[in-house]
N, C-alpha and C positions, 0 to 999 in steps of 0.2 A: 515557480512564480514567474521571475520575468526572463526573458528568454528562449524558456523551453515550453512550448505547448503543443501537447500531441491532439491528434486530427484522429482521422478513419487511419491511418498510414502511420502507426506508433513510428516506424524507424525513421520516417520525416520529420517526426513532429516537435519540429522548433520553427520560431518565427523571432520578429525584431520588438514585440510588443513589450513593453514595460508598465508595469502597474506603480503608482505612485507610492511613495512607501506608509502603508499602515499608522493611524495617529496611535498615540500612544493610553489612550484613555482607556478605562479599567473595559475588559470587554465582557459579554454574556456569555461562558462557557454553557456549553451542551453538556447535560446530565449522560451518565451512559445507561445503556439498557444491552440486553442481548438478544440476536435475531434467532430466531427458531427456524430449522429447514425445512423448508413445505414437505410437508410428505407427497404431495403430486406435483413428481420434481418434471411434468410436462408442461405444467402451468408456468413454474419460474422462466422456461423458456418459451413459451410461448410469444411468437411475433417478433421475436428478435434473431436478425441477421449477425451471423456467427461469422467470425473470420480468423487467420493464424497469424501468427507469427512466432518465430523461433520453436517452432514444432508444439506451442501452444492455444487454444481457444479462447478469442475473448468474446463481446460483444461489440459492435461497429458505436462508436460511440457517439456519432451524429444523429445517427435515427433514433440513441435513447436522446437525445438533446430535443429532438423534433415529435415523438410520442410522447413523452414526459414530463406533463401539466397534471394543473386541477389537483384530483384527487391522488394521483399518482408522485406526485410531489408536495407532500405534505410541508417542507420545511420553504419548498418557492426556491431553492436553491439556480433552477436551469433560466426561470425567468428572471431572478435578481443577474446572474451571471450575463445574460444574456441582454440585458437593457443597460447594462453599467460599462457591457465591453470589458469585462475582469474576472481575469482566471480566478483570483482572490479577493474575498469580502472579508477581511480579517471577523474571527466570531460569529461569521454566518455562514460562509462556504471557503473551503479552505483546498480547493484544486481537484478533488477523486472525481473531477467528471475528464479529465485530462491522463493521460498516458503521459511523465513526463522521461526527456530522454535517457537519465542517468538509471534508471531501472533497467534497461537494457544493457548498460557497462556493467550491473552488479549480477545481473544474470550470465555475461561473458564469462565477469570473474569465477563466477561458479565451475566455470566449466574449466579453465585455466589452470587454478588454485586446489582443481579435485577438493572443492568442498564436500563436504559428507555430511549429509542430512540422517542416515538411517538410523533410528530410534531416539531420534533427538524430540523434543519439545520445541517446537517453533513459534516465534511469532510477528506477523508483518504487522507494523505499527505505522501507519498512515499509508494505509494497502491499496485505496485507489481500485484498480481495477484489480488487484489482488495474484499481479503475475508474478511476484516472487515468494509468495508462499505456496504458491501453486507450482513450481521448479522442486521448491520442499520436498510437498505430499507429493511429487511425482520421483523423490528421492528417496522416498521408502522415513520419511520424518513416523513418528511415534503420533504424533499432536502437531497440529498447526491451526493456530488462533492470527484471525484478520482484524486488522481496527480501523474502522475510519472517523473522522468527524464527524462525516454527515449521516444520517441515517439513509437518505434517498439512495447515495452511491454504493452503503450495502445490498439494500434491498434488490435495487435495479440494474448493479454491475457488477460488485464483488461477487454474492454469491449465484448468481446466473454463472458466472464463467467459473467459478469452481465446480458448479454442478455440470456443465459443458464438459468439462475436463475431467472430471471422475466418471461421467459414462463411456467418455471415448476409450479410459485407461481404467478399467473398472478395477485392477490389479494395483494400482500407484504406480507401477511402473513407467522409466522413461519411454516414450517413443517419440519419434520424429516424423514427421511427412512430409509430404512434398507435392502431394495430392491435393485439388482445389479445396477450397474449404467447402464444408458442406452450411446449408443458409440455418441446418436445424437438424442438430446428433439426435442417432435414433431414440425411440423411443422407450424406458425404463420406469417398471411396475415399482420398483422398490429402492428404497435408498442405498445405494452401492456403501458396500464397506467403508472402504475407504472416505468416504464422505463424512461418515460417522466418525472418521477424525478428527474432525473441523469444529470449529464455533467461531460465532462471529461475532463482532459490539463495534457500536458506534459512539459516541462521545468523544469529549476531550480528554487528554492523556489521562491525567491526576484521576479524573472521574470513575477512569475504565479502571485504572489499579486500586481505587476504592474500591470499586464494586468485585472485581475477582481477589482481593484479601480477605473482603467480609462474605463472601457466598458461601452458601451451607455446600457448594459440589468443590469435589476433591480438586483444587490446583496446585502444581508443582510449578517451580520459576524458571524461568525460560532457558534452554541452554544455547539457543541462539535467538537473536532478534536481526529483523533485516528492513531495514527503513532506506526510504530513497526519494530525497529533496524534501526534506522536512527542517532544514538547518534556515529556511530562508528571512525567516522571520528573528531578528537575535529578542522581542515580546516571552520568545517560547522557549527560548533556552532553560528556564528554570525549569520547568515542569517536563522538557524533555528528560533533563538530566534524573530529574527525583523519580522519573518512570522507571527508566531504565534501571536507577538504584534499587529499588525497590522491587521490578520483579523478575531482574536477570539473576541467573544461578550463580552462585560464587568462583565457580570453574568456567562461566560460562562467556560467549563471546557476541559484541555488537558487530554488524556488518554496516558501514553508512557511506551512500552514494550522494554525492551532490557538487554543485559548482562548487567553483574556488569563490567566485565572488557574483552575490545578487544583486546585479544594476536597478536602484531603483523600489528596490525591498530592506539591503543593506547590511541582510546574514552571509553566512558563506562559512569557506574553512577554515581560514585563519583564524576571524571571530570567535567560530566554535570553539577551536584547539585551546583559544586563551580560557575562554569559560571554563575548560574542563580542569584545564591544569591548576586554576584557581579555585574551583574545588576540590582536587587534591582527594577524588575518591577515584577516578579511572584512569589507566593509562593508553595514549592513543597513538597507533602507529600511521601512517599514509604509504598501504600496498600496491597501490598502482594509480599513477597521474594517467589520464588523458589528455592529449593536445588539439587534437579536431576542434575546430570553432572555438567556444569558450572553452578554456580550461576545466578539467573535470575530474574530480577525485575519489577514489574508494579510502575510508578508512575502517580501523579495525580498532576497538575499541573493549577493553576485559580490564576489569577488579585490578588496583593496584597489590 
């Protein structure tokens, strides 16, 4: 939210912007649904300029800002954003057109912490552009489910760049490059394995765990969740918290990146930490501070 907002240039993307802090009035949650993946996974990329970072494929996020009207933005998400000057319309667009920068500390930690994804159940819960489930599936995960709010930012960013990244690595396997990015990976007849890992939904938190308890398809609860700057709002703590109760596995563990404190918004880490420990169902540890510019934290969050 305010602070951190990524550009074309994820590892830049912070600015001085502040958004006013969100009223408090009952707001209109998004129902959830879930996206089906094109079976003509040349269409999903179709027109969009590809770029890397951290040996990953996303999409340039400007030129979906600048292609992405009218029909292609059913919810009006890029024009409300973009006529108001705000990463955040609380209840209408909630930042997944934004890369913001503690996704990239929870991706480091990955690598640091020798996380282990292999045969785990994943899920990125406010996935944005969906780079750290996509670290997952490229870690050999079992399952890996993306959430965002919006519907737009699934459609037109989450799963574009998952599908970018399971033809480049049609194995799941990690690789790395260092090779220019290419504008548009080649081209695939059929939905890579690995692809068929994934599912994706959009709505609000409570909405999406309604919807995958009561689904006739087989869901098991998560054994890891991996969320990053989603604490900014304290509105959303409750239904953060009831998600995570509700569909993390009892063994199973949160990962959450975000400032210590949101200038302007009014969530952060301390706030959260109190909420948690006042409900008195999780225990939260804090594995690694960063100090660069604002303050910035990973915590770790598992079943008392």
């Amino acid at each position: 939210a305010a602070d951190a907002v990524g550009d074309s240039s994820p590892r830049l993307g912070t600015n001085n912007h502040q958004d006013e802090k969100p009223s408090h009035k009952k707001l209109c949650f998004r129902l959830a649904k879930e996206h089906d993946i094109p079976e003509d996974l040349n269409k999903v990329l179709e027109n969009k300029l590809m770029e890397t970072v951290s040996g990953l494929y996303y999409i340039n996020m400007s030129v979906v800002e600048m292609t992405c009207s009218g029909d292609a933005d059913e919810e009006g998400i890029v024009s409300k954003s973009v006529s108001s000057h705000s990463d955040l319309i609380p209840g209408v667009y909630e930042g997944g057109l934004k890369i913001w920068e503690c996704t990239f500390d929870l991706i480091d930690y990955f690598s640091e912490a020798e996380i282990q994804f292999t045969n785990k159940t994943v899920l990125d819960l406010g996935c944005g552009a969906g780079l750290l489930g996509i670290v997952a599936l490229k870690g050999r995960a079992e399952k890996v489910h993306f959430q965002d709010y919006n519907s737009t930012v699934i459609d037109k960013i989450t799963l574009p760049n998952a599908v970018a990244n399971c033809i480049r690595t049609g194995s799941g396997g990690d690789t790395k490059t260092s090779q220019p990015p290419s504008k548009r990976p080649k081209k695939e007849e059929h939905v890579p394995d690995v692809l068929t890992r994934c599912r994706f939904f959009s709505g609000e938190w409570s909405e999406v765990s309604r919807l995958l308890l009561s689904s006739n398809k087989p869901f098991s609860k998560y054994d890891v969740v991996l969320t990053s700057e989603t604490i900014y709002n304290p509105d959303y703590y409750g239904a953060l918290h009831d998600t995570l109760a509700q569909l993390l596995d009892k063994n199973g563990r949160v990962y959450l990146a975000s400032k210590v404190h949101y200038f302007g918004v009014g969530g952060g880490i301390p706030l959260f930490e109190k909420f948690i420990e006042e409900r008195n169902v999780f225990r939260t540890s804090i594995v690694k501070t960063i100090d660069k510019g604002l303050q910035r934290c990973i915590m770790e969050m598992a079943f008392k």
